[in-house]
BAMAR-585391 format. One record per residue (C-alpha): residue number from 1; x, y, z. Coordinates in Angstrom, 3 decimals. Example, Ala and Ser with C-alpha at 12.3 -4.5 7.8 and 13.67 -1.06 7.14 Angstrom:
REM BAMAR-585391
ATOM;pos;c1;c2;c3
ATOM;1;12.300;-4.500;7.800 $
ATOM;2;13.670;-1.060;7.140 $
REM end
This chain:
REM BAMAR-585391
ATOM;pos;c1;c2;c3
ATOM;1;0.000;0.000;0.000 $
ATOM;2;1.694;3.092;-0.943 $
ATOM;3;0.637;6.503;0.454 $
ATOM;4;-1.260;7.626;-2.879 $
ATOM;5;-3.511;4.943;-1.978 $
ATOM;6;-3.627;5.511;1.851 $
ATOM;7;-4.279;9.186;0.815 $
ATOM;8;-6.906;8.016;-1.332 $
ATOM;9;-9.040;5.963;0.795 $
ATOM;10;-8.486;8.634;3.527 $
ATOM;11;-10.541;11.309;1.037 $
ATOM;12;-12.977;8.599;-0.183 $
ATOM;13;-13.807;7.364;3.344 $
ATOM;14;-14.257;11.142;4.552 $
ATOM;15;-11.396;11.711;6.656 $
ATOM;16;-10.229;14.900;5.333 $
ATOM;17;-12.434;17.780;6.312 $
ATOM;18;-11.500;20.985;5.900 $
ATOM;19;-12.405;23.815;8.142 $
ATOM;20;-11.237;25.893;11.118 $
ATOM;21;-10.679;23.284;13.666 $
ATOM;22;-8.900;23.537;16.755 $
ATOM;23;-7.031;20.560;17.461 $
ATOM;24;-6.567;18.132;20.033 $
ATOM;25;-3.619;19.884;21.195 $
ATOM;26;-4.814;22.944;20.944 $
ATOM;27;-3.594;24.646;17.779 $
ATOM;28;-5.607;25.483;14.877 $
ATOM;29;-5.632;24.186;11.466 $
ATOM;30;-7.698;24.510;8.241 $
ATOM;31;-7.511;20.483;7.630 $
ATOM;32;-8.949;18.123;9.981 $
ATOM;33;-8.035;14.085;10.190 $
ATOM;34;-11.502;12.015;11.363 $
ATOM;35;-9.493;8.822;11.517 $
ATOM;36;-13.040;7.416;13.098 $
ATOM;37;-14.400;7.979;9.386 $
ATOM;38;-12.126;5.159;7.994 $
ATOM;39;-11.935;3.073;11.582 $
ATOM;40;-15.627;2.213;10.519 $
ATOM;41;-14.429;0.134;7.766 $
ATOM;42;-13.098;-3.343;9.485 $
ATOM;43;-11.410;-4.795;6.219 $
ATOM;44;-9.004;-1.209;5.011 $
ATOM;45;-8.476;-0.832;8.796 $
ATOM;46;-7.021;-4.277;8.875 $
ATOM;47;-4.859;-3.195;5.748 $
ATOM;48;-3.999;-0.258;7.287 $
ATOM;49;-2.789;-1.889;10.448 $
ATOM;50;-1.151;-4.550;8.439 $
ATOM;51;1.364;-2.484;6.306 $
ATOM;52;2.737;-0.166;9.672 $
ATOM;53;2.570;-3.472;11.635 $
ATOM;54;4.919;-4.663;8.964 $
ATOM;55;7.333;-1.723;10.329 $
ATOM;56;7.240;-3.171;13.799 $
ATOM;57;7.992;-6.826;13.164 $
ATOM;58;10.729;-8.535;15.036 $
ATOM;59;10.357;-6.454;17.940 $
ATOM;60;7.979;-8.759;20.103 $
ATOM;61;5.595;-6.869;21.133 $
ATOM;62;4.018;-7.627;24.173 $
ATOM;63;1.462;-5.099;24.758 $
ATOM;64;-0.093;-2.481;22.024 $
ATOM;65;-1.540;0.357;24.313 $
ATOM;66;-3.454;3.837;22.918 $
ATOM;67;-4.698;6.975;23.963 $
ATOM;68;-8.697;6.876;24.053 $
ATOM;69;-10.811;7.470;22.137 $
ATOM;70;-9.044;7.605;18.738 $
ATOM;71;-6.496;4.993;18.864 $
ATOM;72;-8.933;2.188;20.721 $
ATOM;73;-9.666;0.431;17.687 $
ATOM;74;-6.050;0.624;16.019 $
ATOM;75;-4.464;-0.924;19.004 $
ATOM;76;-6.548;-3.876;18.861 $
ATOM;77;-6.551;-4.475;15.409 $
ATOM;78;-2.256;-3.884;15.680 $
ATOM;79;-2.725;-6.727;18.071 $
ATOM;80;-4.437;-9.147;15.819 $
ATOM;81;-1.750;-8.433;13.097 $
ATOM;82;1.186;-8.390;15.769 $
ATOM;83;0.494;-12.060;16.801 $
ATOM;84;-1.637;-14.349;18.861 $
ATOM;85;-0.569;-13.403;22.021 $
ATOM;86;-0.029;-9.550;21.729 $
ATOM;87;-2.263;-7.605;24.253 $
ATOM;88;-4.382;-4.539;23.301 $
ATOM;89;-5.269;-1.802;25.844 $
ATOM;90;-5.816;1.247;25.830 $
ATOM;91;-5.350;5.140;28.025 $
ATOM;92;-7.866;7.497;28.858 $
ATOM;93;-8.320;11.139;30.453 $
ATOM;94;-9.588;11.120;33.997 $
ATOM;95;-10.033;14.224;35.833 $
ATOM;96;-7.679;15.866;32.468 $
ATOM;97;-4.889;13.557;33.047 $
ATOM;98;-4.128;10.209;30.881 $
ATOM;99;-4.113;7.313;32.769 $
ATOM;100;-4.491;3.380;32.947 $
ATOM;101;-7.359;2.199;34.143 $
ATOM;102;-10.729;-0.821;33.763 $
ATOM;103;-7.324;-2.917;35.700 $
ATOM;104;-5.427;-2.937;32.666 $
ATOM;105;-1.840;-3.729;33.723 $
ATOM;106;1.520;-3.113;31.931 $
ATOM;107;4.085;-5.836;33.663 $
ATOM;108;7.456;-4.615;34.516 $
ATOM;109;10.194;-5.720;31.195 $
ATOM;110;7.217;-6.094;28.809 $
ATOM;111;7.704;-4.533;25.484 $
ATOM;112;4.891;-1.968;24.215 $
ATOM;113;4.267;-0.307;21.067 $
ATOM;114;2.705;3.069;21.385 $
ATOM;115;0.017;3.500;18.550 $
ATOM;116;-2.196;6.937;17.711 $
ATOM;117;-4.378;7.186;14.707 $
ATOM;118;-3.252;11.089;14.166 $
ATOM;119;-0.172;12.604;15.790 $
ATOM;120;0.702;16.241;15.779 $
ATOM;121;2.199;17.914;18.371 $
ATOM;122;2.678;14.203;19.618 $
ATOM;123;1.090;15.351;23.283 $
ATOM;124;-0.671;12.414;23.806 $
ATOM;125;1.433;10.036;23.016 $
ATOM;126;4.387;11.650;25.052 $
ATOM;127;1.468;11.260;27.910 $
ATOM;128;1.046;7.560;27.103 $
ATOM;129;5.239;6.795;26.931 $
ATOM;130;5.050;8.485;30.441 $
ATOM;131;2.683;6.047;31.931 $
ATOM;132;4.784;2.664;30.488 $
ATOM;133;7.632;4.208;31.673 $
ATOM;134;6.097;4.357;34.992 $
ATOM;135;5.068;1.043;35.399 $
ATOM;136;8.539;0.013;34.339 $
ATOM;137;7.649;-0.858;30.483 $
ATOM;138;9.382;-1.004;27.240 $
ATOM;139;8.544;1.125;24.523 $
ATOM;140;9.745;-0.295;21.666 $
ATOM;141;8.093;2.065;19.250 $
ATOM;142;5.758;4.310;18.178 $
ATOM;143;2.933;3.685;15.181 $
ATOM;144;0.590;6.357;13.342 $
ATOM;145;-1.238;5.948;10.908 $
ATOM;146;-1.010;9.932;10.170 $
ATOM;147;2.169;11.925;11.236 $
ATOM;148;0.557;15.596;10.538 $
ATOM;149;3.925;17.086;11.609 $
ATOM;150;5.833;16.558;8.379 $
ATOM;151;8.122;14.354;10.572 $
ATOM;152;9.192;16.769;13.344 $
ATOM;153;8.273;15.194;16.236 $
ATOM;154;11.122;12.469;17.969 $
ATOM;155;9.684;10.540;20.930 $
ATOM;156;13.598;8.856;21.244 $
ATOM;157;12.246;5.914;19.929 $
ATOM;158;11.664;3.852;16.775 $
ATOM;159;8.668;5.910;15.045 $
ATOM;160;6.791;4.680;11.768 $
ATOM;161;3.469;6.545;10.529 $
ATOM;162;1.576;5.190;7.070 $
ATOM;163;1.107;8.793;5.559 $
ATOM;164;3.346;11.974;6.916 $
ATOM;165;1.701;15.306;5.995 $
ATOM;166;2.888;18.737;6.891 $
ATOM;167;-0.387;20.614;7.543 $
ATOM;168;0.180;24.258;8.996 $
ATOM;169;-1.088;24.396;12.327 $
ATOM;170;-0.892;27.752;14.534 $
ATOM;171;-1.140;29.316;17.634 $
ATOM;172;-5.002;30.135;18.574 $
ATOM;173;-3.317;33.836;19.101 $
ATOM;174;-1.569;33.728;15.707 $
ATOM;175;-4.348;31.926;13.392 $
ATOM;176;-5.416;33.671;10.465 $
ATOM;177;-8.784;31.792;10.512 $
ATOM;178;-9.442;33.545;13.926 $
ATOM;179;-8.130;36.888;12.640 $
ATOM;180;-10.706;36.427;9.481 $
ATOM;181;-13.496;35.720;12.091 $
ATOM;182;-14.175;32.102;11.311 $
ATOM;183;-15.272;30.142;14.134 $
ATOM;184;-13.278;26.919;14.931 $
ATOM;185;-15.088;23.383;15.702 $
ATOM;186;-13.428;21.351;18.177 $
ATOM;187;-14.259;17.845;16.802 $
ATOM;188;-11.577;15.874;18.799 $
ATOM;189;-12.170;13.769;21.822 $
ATOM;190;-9.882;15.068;24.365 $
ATOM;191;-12.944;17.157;26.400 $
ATOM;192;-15.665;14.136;26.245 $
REM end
């Protein structure tokens, strides 16, 4: 699958909206990722999750974990490609702070691949590394399906995405959308 095709399927399935969004992390763009849009399309997901789980073979993964709510699906569906035995959990915001929780467990030594349907700033994932870290995990990589950052962002650890955009994002106090008085939709997950 080459990233003409992943591109593709991304615009046919809906997943590119544009806009005045504010993001996830909190800057503004006029191009908006709705991963969710192709997530509700079992077989492409399972190609999708497929070719970067190629990228990650030969690590032996133990555990696939995810920030809620975007990367739930992706982790489990990295699991099923990673092998038999590879767990899928998953992070979520409690009281505005990621954490572990419904007793899912990371075991001390046990290798984890960090996955994220959309990274940008890479926030959320840096909160995710944090929590393995604490519980004395492994991270043995990092899988997107979309790196909007054009590549920037370095988590110090073996990152692979399936399509890496640059999209301009900018400050709320710089944006040019806001200047031209076009309200911005907040269509992420972070504040549910």
């Amino acid at each position: 699958m080459n990233t003409e095709e992943v591109m593709r399927k991304f615009e046919e399935a809906g997943a590119i909206q544009k806009g005045h969004f504010k993001l996830t992390s909190g800057v503004h763009s006029d191009i908006y990722i709705q991963c969710a849009q192709v997530m509700q399309y079992p077989e492409f997901m399972n190609n999708l999750c497929s070719e970067l789980g190629k990228k990650f073979r030969g690590e032996d993964v133990d555990v696939i974990v995810g920030p809620a709510v975007g990367a739930i699906i992706m982790a489990h569906v990295m699991a099923r490609v990673l092998g038999p035995w590879v767990r899928a959990i998953f992070t979520e915001r409690e009281n505005g702070k990621m954490t572990l929780r419904r007793s899912f467990k990371i075991k001390k030594g046990e290798k984890v691949l960090v996955v994220e349907d959309v990274t940008t700033t890479g926030s959320s994932v840096r909160e995710v590394i944090e929590i393995v870290k604490e519980r004395q995990g492994k991270v043995v990589g990092v899988g997107a399906l979309i790196d909007r950052s054009g590549g920037k962002i370095d988590f110090g650890v073996k990152t692979q995405s399936l399509l890496t955009l640059d999209i301009k994002t900018y400050l709320p106090e710089v944006c040019p959308l806001c200047k031209k008085g076009i309200p911005a939709i907040k269509p992420g997950s972070r504040d549910l």
